[in-house]
C-alpha positions, 0 to 999 in steps of 0.5 A: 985823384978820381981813384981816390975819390971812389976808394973814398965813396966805397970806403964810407959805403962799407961803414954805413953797412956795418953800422946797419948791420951791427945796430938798430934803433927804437922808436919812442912807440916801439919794444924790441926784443933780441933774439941769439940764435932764435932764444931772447938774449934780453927781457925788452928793449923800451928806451929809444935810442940805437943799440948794437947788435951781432948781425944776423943770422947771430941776433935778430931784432923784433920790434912791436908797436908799443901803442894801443890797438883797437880791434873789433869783432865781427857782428855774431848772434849769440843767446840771452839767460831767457833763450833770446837771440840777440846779435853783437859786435864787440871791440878790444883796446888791448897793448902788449903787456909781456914781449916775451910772451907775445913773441913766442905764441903769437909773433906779430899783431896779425896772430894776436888778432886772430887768438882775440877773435876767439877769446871774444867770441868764447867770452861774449857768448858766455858772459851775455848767457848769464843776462836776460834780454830785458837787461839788454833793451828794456825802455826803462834805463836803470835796468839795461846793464851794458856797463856790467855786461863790458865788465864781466867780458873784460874780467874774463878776457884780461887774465887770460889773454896775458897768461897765454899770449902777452896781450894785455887787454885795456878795455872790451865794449859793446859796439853794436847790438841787433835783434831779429825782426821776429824778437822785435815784435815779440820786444814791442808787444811786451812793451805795448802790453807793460805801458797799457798796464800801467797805464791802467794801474795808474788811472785805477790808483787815481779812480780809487783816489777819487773816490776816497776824497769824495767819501772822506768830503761827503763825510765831512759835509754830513758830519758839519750839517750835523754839527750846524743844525744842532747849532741852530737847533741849540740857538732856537731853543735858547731864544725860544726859551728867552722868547717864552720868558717875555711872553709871560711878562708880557702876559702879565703887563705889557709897558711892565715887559717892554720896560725890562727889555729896554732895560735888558738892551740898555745893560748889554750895550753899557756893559763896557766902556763906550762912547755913543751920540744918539737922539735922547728920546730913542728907545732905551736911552730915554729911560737915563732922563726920567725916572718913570712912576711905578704907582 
């Protein structure tokens, strides 16, 4: 009976070696690809699950992560348009687009790190060379272009990164950006130097508009003085005229000039229709209860 339970126990050993042997399974985050004699017998393998397979050395089996990989590059001093070093630290959020390719010119995650490194390097130094520093760090945002910066490294690196190595690359993005101490001070003074002249424009557009609106005001007072004392000058003569009418009928006979002013009075203030309580004997209302004599 204990002969037969080994037999049992070797017997079910053997089974799940060949089954090892003989099949292989696939992860939902994985690609496989087959290789018959060391040439892919198949395009990949995507769909998780356990597939057969001719043990080796007849098939071999690669598997690879099927899911974003992050990789960053090391901090690198590099130049501007203008011919100013700045230092960046770039990143890649890349996957495998073609296995096929990936496994015959990189073989694994480690080699295709490596072609990145040097993919990036080429394609930052070229791309930020067609960028001025003040594209870079300026204080004013609407002129930074680091999204335009991270298209042109991506547009660059994309095409050619699947055409030579199978890596399909997602995303490129600047993680990092220095400057030395010298271009520092350099990027302070221009900076200090730009605010103080605006600073200037600014307070001589406001001096140039302080002296327009103190013309323009000084012009308006002169022009309404004029218009006033013109006014008083046309007013003065006009009762100065009336006056000299009076004088000469006062000349002539007083109670005969005072007579004709009440009545003047009495016509301006009847002129409309009005309803007026006033003592009978006040000046010029006396004239409406007698009829004077004028022998």
């Amino acid at each position: 009976m204990k002969n037969v339970s080994v037999l049992i126990l070797v017997i079910l050993i053997v089974v799940v070696l060949g089954i090892f042997f003989v099949t292989f399974q696939v992860r939902e985050t994985e690609i496989a690809i087959v290789t018959t004699f060391g040439k892919p017998s198949n395009d990949s393998i995507d769909e998780p699950g356990f597939y057969f397979r001719w043990p080796a050395p007849i098939q071999s089996v690669y598997k690879f992560d099927s899911r974003n990989h992050l990789f960053e590059g090391i901090m690198e001093e590099t130049t501007t348009r203008g011919g100013e070093p700045i230092i960046i630290t770039s990143y890649v959020v890349w996957d495998i687009g073609d296995p096929l390719r990936f496994l015959e010119s990189v073989h694994d995650k480690k080699g295709a790190e490596e072609h990145l490194r040097a993919l990036l390097r080429n394609t930052q130094n070229e791309v930020v060379g067609r960028f001025y520093f003040s594209e870079f760090v300026n204080a004013d945002k609407e002129k930074i272009k680091f999204e335009q910066v991270e298209q042109k490294m991506l547009e660059g690196l994309k095409g050619q990164a699947l055409a030579d190595y199978g890596i399909d690359i997602k995303e490129v993005g600047i993680k990092q950006l220095g400057i030395s101490d010298k271009v520092t001070e350099d990027v302070f003074a221009r900076m200090r130097a730009d605010r103080k002249r605006k600073t200037e424009e600014t307070i001589a557009q406001g001096n140039a508009e302080a002296t327009k609106i103190r013309t323009d005001a000084e012009s308006k007072k002169t022009e309404l003085l004029a218009i006033v004392e013109a006014e008083a000058k046309s007013i003065k003569g006009s009762g100065d005229a009336e006056a000299a009418k009076y004088y000469k009928l006062l000349e002539a006979d007083e109670d005969l000039a005072m007579f004709l002013r009440d009545l003047e009075s009495l016509k301006m203030i009847l002129k409309e229709k009005s309803t007026i309580v006033i003592g009978a004997e006040s000046e010029p209302f006396k004239l409406l209860k007698s009829v004077p004599d004028i022998k």
